[in-house]
N, C-alpha and C positions, 0 to 999 in steps of 0.2 A: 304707674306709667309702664309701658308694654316694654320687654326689652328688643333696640332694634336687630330685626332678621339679618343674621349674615349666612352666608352661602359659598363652599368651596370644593370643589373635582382636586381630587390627586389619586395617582395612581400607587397605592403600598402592594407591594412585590407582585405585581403586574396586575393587580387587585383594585379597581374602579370606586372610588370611594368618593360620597358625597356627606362632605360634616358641613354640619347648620348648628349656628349658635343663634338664644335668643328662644323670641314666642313667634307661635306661627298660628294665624288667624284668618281670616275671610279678607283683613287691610291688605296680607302678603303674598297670600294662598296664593298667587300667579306669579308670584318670584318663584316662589321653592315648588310650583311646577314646572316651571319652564327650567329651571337647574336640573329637573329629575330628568325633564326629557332633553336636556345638554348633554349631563351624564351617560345618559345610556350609550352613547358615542361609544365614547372609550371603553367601558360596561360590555359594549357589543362583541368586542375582541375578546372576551373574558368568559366565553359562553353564554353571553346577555345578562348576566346577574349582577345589579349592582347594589353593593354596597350603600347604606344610608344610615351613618353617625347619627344618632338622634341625644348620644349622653351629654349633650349640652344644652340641653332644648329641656324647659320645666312646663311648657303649656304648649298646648296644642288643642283645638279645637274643630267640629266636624269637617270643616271645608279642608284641614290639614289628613285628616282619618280617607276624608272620600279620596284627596290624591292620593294617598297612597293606597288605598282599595285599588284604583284606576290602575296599580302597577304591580300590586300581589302575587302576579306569578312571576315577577321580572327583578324583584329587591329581595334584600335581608336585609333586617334594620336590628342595630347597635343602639340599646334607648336606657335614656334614666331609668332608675327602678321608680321613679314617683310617674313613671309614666303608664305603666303595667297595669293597671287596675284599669285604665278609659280603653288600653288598649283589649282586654280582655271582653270587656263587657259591649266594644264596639262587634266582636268578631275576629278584628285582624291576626289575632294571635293561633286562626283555625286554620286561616289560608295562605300565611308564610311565616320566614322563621324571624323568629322574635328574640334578644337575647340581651338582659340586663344587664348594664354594668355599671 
């Protein structure tokens, strides 16, 4: 059973941050787009870069990979290390910055 998607904006020292717990798949893909594009709100006052926690998230799948292509020059994403390897071989790890924890 998939774990359910949760989704949450806060600002760490004036830093726009979007942490998702859970799997995110083709069922949710338009929650955790439409959080990215909530996000950027706040993200916007911050030179547009926002922040996306991904180290709670164990799966992800391409409709999750394509939103964030869709925002590549506008995130950094915070991810599992068990997520590094789909993101590598996707690309994403060519066209922003990507960093394990």
């Amino acid at each position: 059973m998939a774990t359910p998607l949760s989704v949450r904006t806060s600002l760490d020292d004036g830093t726009a941050v979007l942490s998702v717990v859970g799997e995110i798949d083709m069922s949710n893909v338009g929650v955790f787009t439409t959080a990215i594009a909530d996000a950027m709100v706040p993200a916007s006052h911050d030179g547009g870069v926002l922040t996306i926690d991904l180290t709670r998230v164990e799966y992800l799948d391409s409709a999750a990979i394509g939103a964030l292509f869709d925002q590549a020059e506008r995130i950094r994403l915070l991810v599992n290390p068990m997520l590094m390897p789909v993101l590598r071989v996707s690309g994403l790890t060519n066209v922003t910055s990507v960093v394990a924890r």
